[in-house]
C-alpha positions in Angstrom: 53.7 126.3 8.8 50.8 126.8 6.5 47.2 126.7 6.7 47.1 123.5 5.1 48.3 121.6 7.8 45.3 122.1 9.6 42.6 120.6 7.3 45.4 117.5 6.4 46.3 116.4 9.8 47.8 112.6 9.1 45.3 110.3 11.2 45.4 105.8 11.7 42.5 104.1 10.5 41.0 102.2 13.9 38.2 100.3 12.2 36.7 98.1 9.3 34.2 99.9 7.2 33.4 98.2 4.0 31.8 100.5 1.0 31.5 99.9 -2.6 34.1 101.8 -4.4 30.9 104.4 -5.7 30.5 105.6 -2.2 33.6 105.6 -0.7 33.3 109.1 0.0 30.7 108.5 3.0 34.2 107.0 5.2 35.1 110.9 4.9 32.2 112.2 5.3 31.1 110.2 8.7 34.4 111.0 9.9 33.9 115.2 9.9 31.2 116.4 12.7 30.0 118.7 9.1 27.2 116.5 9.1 25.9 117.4 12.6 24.9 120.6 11.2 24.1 119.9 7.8 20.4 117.9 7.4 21.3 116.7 4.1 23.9 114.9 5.4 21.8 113.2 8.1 19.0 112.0 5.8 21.4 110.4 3.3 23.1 108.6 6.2 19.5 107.6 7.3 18.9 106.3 4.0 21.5 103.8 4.1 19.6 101.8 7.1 16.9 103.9 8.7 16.1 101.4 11.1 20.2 101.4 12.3 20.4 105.2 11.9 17.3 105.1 14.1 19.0 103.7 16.8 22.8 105.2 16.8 22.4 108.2 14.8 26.1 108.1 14.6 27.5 107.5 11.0 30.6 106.2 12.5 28.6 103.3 14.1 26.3 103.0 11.6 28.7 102.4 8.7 30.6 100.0 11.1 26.5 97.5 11.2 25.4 97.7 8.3 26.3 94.4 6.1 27.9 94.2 2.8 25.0 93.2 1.2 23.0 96.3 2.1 24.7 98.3 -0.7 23.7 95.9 -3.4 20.0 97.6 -3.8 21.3 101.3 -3.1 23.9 100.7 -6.2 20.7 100.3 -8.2 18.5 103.0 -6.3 18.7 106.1 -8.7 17.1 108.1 -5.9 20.0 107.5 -3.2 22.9 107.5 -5.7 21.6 111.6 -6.7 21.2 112.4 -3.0 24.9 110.5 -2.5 26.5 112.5 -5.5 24.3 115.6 -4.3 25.8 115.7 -0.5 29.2 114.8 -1.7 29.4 117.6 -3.9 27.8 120.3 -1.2 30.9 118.5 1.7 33.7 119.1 -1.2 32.4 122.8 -1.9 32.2 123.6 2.1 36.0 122.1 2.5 37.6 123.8 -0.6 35.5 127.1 -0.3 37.1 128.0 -3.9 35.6 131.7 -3.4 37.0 132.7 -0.2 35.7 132.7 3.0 34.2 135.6 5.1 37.7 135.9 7.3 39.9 136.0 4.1 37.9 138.8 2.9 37.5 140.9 6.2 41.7 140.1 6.6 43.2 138.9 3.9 46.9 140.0 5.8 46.1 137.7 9.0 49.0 135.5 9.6 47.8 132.1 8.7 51.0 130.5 8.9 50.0 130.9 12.8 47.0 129.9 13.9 44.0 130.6 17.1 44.8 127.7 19.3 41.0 127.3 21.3 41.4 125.6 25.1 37.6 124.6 26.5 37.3 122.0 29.3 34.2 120.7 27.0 33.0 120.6 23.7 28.8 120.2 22.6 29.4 118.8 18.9 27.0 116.3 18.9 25.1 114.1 21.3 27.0 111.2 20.4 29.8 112.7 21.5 30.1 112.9 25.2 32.3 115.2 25.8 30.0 118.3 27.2 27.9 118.7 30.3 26.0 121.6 29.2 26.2 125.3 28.4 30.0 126.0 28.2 30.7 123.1 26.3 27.3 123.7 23.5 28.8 127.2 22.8 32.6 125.6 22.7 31.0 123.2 20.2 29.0 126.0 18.5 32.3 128.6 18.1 33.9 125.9 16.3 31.3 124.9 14.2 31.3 129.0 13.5 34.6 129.3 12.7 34.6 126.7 10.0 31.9 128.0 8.9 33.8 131.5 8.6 37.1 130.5 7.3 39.5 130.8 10.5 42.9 129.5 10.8 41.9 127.8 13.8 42.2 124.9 15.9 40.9 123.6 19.2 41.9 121.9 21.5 40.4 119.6 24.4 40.4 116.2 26.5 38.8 113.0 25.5 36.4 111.3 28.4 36.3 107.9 28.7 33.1 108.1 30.1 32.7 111.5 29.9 29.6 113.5 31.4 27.0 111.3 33.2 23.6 109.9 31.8 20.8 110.5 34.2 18.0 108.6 34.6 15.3 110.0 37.6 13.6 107.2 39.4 9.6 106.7 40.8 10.6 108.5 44.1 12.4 111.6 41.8 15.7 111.0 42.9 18.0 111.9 40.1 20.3 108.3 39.2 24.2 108.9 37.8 25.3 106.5 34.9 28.4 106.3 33.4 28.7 104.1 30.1 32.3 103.2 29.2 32.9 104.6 25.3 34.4 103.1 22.3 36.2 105.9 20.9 36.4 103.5 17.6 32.9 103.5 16.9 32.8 107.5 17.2 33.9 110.0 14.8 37.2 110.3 16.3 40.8 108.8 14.4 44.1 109.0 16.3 46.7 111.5 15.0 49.4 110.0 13.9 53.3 110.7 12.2 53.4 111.4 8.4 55.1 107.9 8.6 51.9 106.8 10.3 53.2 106.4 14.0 51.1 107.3 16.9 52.0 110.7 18.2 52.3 110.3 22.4 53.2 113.7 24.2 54.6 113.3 27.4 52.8 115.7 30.6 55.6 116.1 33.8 54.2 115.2 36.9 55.9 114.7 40.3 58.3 111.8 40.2 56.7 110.4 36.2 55.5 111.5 33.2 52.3 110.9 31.8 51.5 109.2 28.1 48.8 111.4 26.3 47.4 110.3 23.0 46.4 112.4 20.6 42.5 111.7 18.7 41.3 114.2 16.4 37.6 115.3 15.6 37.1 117.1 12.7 34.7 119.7 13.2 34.2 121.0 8.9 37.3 122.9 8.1 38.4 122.7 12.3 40.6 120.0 13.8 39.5 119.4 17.2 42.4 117.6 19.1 41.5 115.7 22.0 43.9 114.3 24.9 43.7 110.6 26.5 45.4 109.4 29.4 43.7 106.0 29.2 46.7 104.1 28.0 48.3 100.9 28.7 51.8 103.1 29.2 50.6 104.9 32.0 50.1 103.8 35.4 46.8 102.4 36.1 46.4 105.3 38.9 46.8 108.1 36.0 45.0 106.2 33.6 41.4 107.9 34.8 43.0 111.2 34.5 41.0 112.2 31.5 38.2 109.7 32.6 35.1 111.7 33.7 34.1 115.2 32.8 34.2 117.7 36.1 35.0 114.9 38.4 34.6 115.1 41.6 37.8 115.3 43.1 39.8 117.8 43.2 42.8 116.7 43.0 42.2 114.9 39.8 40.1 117.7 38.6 43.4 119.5 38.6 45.4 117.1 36.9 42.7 117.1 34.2 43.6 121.1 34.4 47.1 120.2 34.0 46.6 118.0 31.3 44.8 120.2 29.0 46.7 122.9 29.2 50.4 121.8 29.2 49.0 118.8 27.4 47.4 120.9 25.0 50.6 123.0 24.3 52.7 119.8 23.6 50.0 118.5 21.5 50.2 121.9 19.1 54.1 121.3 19.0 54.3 117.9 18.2 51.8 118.2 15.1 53.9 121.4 14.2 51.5 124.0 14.7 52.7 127.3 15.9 49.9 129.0 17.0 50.1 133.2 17.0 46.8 133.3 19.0 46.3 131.6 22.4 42.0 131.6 23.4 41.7 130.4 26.8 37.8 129.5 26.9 37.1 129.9 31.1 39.7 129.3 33.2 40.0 125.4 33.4 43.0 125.7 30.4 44.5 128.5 32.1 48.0 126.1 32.7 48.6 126.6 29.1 50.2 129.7 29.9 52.7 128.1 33.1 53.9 125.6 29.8 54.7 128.2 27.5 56.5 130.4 30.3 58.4 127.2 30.6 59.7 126.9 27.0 60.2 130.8 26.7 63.1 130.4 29.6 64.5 127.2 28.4 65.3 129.4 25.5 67.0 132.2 27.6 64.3 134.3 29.1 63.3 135.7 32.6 60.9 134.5 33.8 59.4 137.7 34.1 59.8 138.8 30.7 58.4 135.1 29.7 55.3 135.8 31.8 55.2 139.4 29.5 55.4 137.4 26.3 53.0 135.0 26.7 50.3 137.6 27.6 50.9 139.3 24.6 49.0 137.1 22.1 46.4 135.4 24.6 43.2 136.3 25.4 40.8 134.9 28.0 36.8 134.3 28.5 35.1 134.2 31.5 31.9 133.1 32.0 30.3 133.2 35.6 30.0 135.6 38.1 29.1 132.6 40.6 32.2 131.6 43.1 31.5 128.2 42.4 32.6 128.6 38.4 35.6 130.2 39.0 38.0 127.1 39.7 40.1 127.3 42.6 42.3 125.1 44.8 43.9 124.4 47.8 47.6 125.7 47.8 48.9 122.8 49.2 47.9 120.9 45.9 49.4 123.7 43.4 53.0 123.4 46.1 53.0 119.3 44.9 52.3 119.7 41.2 54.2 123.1 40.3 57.4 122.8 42.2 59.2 121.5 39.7 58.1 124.3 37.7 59.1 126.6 39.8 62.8 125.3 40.2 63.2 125.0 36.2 62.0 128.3 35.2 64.0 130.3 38.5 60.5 131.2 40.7 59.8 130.9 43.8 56.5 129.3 45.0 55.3 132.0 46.7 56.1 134.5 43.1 53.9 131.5 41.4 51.1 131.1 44.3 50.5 135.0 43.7 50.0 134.8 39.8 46.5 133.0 41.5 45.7 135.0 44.1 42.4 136.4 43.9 42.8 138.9 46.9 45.5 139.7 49.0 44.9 137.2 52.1 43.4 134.7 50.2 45.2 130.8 50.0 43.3 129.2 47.2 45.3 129.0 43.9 42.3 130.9 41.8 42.4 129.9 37.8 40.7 132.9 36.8 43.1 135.0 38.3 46.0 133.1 36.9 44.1 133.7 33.2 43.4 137.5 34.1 47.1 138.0 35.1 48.3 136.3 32.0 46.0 137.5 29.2 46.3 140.6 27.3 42.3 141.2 27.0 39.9 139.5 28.8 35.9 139.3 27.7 32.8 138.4 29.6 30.0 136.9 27.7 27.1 139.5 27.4 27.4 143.1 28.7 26.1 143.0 31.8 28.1 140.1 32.9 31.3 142.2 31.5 29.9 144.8 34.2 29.1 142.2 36.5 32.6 140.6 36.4 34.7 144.0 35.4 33.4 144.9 39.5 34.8 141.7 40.6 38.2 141.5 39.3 38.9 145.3 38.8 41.6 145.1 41.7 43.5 142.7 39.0 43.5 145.1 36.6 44.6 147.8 38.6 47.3 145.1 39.4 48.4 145.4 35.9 48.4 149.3 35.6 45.0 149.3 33.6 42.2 151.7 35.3 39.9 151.7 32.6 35.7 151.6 33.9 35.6 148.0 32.0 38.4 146.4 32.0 36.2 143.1 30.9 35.3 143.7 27.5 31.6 142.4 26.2 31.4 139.7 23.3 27.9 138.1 23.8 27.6 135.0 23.2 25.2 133.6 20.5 24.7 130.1 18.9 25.4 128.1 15.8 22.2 128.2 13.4 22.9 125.4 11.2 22.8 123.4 14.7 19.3 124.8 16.0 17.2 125.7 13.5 14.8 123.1 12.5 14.7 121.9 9.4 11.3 123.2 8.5 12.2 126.6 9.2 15.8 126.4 7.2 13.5 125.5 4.9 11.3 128.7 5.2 14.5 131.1 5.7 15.5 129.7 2.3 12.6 130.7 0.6 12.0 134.3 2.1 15.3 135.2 3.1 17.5 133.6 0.5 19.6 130.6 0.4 22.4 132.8 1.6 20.6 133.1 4.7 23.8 132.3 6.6 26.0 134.9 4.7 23.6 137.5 6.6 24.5 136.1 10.2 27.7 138.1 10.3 26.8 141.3 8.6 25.3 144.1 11.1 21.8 145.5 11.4 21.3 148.9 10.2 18.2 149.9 9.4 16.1 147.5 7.0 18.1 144.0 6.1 17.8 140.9 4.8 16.6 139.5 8.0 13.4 141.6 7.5 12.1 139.5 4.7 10.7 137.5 7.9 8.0 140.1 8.4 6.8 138.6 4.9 6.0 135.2 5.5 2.4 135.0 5.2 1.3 134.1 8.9 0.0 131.2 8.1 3.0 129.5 6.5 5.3 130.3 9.6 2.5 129.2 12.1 2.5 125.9 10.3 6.2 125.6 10.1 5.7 126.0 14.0 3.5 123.7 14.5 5.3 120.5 12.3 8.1 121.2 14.9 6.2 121.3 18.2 4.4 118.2 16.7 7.6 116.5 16.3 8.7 117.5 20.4 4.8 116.3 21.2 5.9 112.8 19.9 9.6 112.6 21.0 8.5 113.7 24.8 5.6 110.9 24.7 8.3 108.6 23.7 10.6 109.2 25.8 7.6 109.7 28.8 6.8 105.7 27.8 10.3 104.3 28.4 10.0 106.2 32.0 6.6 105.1 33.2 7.8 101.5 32.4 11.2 101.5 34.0 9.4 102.8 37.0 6.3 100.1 36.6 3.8 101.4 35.5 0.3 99.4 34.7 -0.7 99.3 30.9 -3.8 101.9 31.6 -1.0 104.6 32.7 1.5 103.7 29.7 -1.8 103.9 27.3 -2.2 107.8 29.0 0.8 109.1 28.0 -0.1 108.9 24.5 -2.7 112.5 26.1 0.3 113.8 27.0 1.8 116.7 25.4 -1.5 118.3 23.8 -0.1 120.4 20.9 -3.2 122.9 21.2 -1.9 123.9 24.7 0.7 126.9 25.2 3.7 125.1 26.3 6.3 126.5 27.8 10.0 124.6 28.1 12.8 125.6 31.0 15.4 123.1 30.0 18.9 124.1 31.5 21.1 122.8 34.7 19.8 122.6 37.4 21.7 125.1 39.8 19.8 126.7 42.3 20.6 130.0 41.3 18.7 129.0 38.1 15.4 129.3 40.2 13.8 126.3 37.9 11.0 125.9 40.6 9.9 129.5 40.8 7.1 129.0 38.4 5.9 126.9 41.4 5.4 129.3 44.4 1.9 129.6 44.1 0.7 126.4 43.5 -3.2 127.5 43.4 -2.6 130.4 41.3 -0.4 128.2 38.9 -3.1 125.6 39.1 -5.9 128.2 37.3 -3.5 129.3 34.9 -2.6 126.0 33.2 -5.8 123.5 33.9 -8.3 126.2 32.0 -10.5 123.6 29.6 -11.0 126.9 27.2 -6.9 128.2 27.1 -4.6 125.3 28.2 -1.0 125.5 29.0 1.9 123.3 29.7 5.2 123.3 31.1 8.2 120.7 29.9 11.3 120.8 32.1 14.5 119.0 31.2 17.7 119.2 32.5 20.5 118.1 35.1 22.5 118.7 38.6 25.7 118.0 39.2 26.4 114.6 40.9 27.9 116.8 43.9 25.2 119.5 43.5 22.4 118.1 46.6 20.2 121.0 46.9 20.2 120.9 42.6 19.0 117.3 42.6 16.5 118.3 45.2 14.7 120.8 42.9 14.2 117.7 40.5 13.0 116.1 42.7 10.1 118.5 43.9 9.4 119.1 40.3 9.2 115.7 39.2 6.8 114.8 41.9 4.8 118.0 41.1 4.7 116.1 37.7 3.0 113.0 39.1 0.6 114.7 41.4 -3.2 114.6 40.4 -2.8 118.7 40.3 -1.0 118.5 37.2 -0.4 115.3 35.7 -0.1 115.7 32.2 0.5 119.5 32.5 4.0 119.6 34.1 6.2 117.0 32.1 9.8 116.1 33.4 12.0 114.9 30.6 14.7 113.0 32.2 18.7 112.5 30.3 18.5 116.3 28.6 21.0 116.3 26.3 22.0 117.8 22.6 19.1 116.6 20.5 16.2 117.1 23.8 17.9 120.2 23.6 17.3 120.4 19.9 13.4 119.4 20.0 13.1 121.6 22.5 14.3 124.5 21.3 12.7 124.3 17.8 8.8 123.1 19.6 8.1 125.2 22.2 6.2 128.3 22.0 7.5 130.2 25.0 10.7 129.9 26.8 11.5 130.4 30.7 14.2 131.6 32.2 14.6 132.9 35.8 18.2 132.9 37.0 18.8 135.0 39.9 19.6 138.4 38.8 23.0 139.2 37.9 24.2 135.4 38.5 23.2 134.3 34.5 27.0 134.8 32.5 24.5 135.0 29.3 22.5 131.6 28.3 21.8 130.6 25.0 19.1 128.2 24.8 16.8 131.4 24.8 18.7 132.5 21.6 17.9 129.0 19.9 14.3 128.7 20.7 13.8 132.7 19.3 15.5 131.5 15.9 13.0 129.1 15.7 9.8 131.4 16.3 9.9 131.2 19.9 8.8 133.9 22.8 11.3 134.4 25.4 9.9 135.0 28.8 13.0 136.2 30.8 14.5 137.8 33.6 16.4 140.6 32.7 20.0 138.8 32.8 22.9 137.5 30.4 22.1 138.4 26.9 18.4 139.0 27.8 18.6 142.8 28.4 20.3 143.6 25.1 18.0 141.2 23.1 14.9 142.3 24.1 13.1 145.4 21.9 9.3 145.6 24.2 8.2 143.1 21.4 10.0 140.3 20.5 9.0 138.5 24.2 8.7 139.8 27.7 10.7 140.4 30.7 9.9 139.0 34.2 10.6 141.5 37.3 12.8 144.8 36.7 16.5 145.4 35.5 17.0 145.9 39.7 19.7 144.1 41.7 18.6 143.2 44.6 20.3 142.4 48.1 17.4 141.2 49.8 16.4 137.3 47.8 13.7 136.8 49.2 12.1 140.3 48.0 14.1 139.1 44.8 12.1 136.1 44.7 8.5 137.7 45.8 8.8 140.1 43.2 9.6 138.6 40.4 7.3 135.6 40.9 4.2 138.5 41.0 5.8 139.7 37.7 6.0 136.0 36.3 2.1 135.0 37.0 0.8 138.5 36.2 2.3 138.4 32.4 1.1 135.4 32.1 -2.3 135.7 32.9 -2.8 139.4 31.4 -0.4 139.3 27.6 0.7 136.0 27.1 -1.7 133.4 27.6 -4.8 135.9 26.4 -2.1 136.7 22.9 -1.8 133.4 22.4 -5.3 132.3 22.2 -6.6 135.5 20.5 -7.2 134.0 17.3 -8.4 135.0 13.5 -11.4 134.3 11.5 -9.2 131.9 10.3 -8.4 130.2 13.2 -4.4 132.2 13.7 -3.4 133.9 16.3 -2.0 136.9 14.2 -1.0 139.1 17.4 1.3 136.6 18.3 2.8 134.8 15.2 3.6 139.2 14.7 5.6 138.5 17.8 7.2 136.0 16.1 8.1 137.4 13.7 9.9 139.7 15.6 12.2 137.6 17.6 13.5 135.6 14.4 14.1 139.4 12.6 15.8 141.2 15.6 17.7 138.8 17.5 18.6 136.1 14.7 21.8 137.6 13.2 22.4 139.6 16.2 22.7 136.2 18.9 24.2 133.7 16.2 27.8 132.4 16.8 28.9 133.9 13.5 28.8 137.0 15.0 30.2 136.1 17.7 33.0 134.3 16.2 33.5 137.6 13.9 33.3 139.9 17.0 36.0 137.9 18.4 38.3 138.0 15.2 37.7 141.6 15.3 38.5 142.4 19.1 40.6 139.7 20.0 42.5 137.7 17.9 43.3 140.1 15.0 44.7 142.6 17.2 46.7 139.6 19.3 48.1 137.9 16.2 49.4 141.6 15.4 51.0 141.8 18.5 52.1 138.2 17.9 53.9 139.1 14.4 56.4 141.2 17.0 57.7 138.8 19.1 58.1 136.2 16.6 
């Protein structure tokens, strides 16, 4: 196999999109997630119909609307037809990359002819895509997006949900509302694979007593085919039709068939377009059946299974994200006896052999898919370094298991995000003009001494405060939309609809905590002083706001019930106006967020935060972090670029936990950064703080983007595996 296959993957048309011949090349373009990331690409599709882009902000759909007779003017409009020829030509030059790409020069001996196969339960492209619920799936989305960017031989796989992760809407009484729209996957930027002969590729998945149809649909993420698995077909039995219905559904024994059906799924998938991967990345534990598959095929062709169970670990390597119980997926041995029995008589194991490849502890019954990934993974990575600490502790005895007794078995690649994705378009704007328009080359290369990145220190103070302020402007008017649409659904009189246009007062310090709502998140810590929180935000002479955004699982009670208190905190004549409540947080809230607010909060409950990005975007865009020192927090933060609530102390005692870091909370905030903030110039700047600024974007940039992340991982991981790899095939 060569590389080639991967960016010429044979796909079916599935609808009618009618261009004129002279921009025919917007069909390809609207099918490749490249213009998710790329703003040119976005405006010329908004100039085609702003009023339609307006409403789907999906090219796919918005190609599908717009009449015939719509392109008569644009074939006249010299304007569009240089933006057209202007885009096209920037797509062509990302796709063909004539002058190599960063991975063919760092390894220009990596085997190509065998790929990095990616498994991630979810996948944050793009908001029109539903296929995420939040953090995992945003940095799934943003490593992909990376490794296009990059060059890698690499291809990911996932599943396709019909209705995917829910919509939430939060009613008058604050009670968060589940909704779950049914998608056309025709009128998304998805095509189904197909044969070169053009047939519809169907893998079959073994399940007691039938097989199950999967379908193969492909999102092309820039130079990465994403491959996504459907079991909503007519050939299946309407009981294993919602197998790949609902992103982390409820039960559980669905939730493991989905399991089931991305990993062995996945593995079919790879061999029935002809990809041999040589690297295996199992992203958390949910695609860790990948492995049970591949043991399968390695004994059909005349190996034990215990040299099979070798074999497979040699070239695959395995994230884990969470120290919390709760994100480590586990089940019920009786459900792992009905689904893998089969397996067990084919490849010559016994149950019992298979149950303890998932045995966290000796004593223990659940079937525990991190274990199964540790046990079958040659190198194993945590996701900042203290949570490579955190979760070396808790799975050391599986190590020693497997005759390594190094300190850290769990090897640290911090996580970091996409830029393209989160920068706003005024400040890609800046970066071009004081860093260079190779801005983007500098992501992957290291920090020693004085770099590239420190052209930000020279961006007169002014400029970047301005740049700031056209993007919290821009979050000022998308929250008082979207604060309209609520007060009305909930009934609102026109006198309280008219007020919401005071909302959001772009003089105040405002301060976003958008994330999910799991307790251990804290996002109602801010509030355990109400009087004292009361002083600090209602001053007439230094306001401050709060915007919070996010969701709880639908299973997730106490979660829901922080909402709740929040939201009715929102509503109270305390602070009305000063705490907002955004309600349906998803990629583009995340997006305005992110690239508006001045300050970010985050207090997980030390050392429960894996790493967190959204902290990473906001700095990026000029923003203060205002964190607890956990995930990538600790390693980010210089005494400078932001501040750090409470100590680097783990606690066993919460509720001292809680007490002190609260005091920490309230007292920076009163004494350095509300005071920094409204310290201002002669003329009218707040020089202290724009300084601060300044050093966020210069120190933690490069350092927390995903193209160091993805080049970390080339370097640590899947190098070194393919190598191992080029052995055994």
């Amino acid at each position: 196999m060569h590389q080639d296959i991967l960016s010429n993957l044979p796909t079916l048309h599935v609808t009618e999109i009618e261009l004129p011949r002279e921009f025919e090349k917007l069909y390809e373009m609207a099918y490749n997630l490249w213009w998710a990331w790329t703003p040119e690409a976005r405006d010329l599709f908004s100039a085609v119909d702003r009023e339609k882009w307006a409403r789907y902000r999906n090219p796919v759909q918005l190609l599908i609307n717009v009449d015939p007779r719509h392109w008569y003017p644009l074939l006249e409009d010299e304007s569009f037809q240089a933006r057209y020829r202007s885009v096209s030509e920037s797509f062509d030059a990302y796709l063909q990359r004539e002058g190599g790409t960063f991975f063919d020069e760092a390894w220009p001996d990596f085997d190509r002819g065998h790929p990095i196969a990616y498994f991630s339960m979810e996948y944050g492209l793009h908001q029109c895509l539903a296929i995420y619920s939040g953090g995992l799936g945003v940095l799934s989305g943003d490593h992909c997006k990376s490794a296009s960017d990059l060059g890698l031989p690499f291809v990911a796989l996932g599943l396709l949900y019909r209705r995917g992760y829910f919509q939430q809407t939060i009613d008058a009484e604050g009670l968060q509302q589940h909704i779950y729209p049914e998608y056309d996957f025709t009128r998304l930027p998805l095509r189904p694979l197909c044969t070169r002969t053009g047939r519809e590729i169907l893998v079959d998945v073994p399940l007691p007593g039938r097989d199950v149809k999967v379908k193969l649909w492909l999102a092309q993420v820039g130079r990465v085919p994403l491959v996504l698995l459907d079991t909503d077909l007519p050939e299946n039995d309407p009981a294993d039709r919602p197998i790949t219905n609902q992103l982390y559904v409820r039960g559980r024994e669905m939730r493991l068939l989905q399991e089931i059906v991305l990993g062995v799924g996945g593995v079919r998938a790879l061999d029935a377009l002809g990809i041999e991967p040589g690297v295996w990345h199992l992203n958390e534990g949910h695609s860790a059946f990948l492995q049970t598959e591949r043991v399968r095929r390695l004994v059909k062709q005349g190996e034990s299974p215990s040299a099979a169970l070798a074999q497979v670990a040699r070239n695959a390597v395995f994230t884990t994200h969470t120290p919390v119980p709760a994100g480590n997926e586990q089940f019920d041995s009786s459900l792992i006896r009905k689904y893998f029995t089969s397996w067990c008589d084919e490849v010559g194991s016994s149950m019992e052999e298979f149950l303890a490849l998932g045995r966290a502890r000796d004593g223990e019954s659940s079937f525990n898919l991190t274990a199964l990934a540790i046990r079958t993974a040659s190198w194993t990575n945590g996701v900042s370094r203290l949570n490579a600490q955190v979760t070396s502790e808790m799975w050391r005895h599986l190590f020693r298991e497997k005759g390594d007794d190094s300190e850290q078995p769990i090897h640290p690649v911090t996580n970091g995000v996409h830029a393209r994705t989160w920068l706003g378009p005024e400040m890609q704007e800046l970066l071009s003009r004081y860093v260079g328009d190779n801005w983007e080359r500098e992501l992957t290369r290291p920090r020693n001494g004085e770099g590239a990145w420190d052209a930000v220190r020279r961006i007169p103070d002014h400029e970047l405060w301005e740049t700031h302020q056209v993007q919290k402007e821009r979050l000022g008017r998308f929250a008082r939309s979207r604060l309209r649409d609520q007060y009305a659904r909930h009934g609102a009189s026109p006198d309280e609809l008219r007020s919401v246009s005071a909302m959001f007062d772009t003089r105040a310090l405002t301060l976003g905590f958008a994330r999910r709502f799991a307790t251990y998140k804290r996002a109602s810590l801010v509030f355990s002083h109400i009087e004292r929180l009361q002083r600090i935000l209602c001053s007439e002479d230094r306001p401050v706001q709060l915007i919070f955004a996010g969701k709880a699982h639908p299973a997730d009670r106490p979660g829901q019930q922080l909402i709740q208190r929040i939201f009715e905190l929102s509503r109270s004549d305390t602070f009305r106006g000063k705490v907002i409540v955004l309600e349906n947080y998803d990629m583009r809230m995340g997006r305005m967020l992110v690239q508006g607010v001045d300050v970010w909060l985050n207090t997980p409950r030390r050392p429960m935060e894996a790493s967190g990005t959204s902290g990473q975007k906001v700095a990026m865009n000029g923003g203060l972090n205002f964190s607890i020192a956990d995930g990538w927090w600790p390693e980010g933060f210089d005494g400078h670029n932001g501040w750090v609530i409470g100590s680097h102390e783990d606690y066993d005692d919460e509720a001292r936990q809680d007490h002190d870091d609260v005091s920490s909370l309230y007292d920076i905030l009163e004494r350095d950064i509300v005071p920094l903030y409204f310290s201002r110039g002669s003329d009218d700047l707040p020089h202290g703080w724009v300084e601060r600024m300044k050093d966020a974007m210069t120190t933690l940039t490069a350092s927390f983007s995903a193209s160091r992340m993805v080049a970390d991982y080339a370097r640590l991981a899947y190098v070194p595996a393919s190598r191992r790899n080029r052995t055994t095939v």
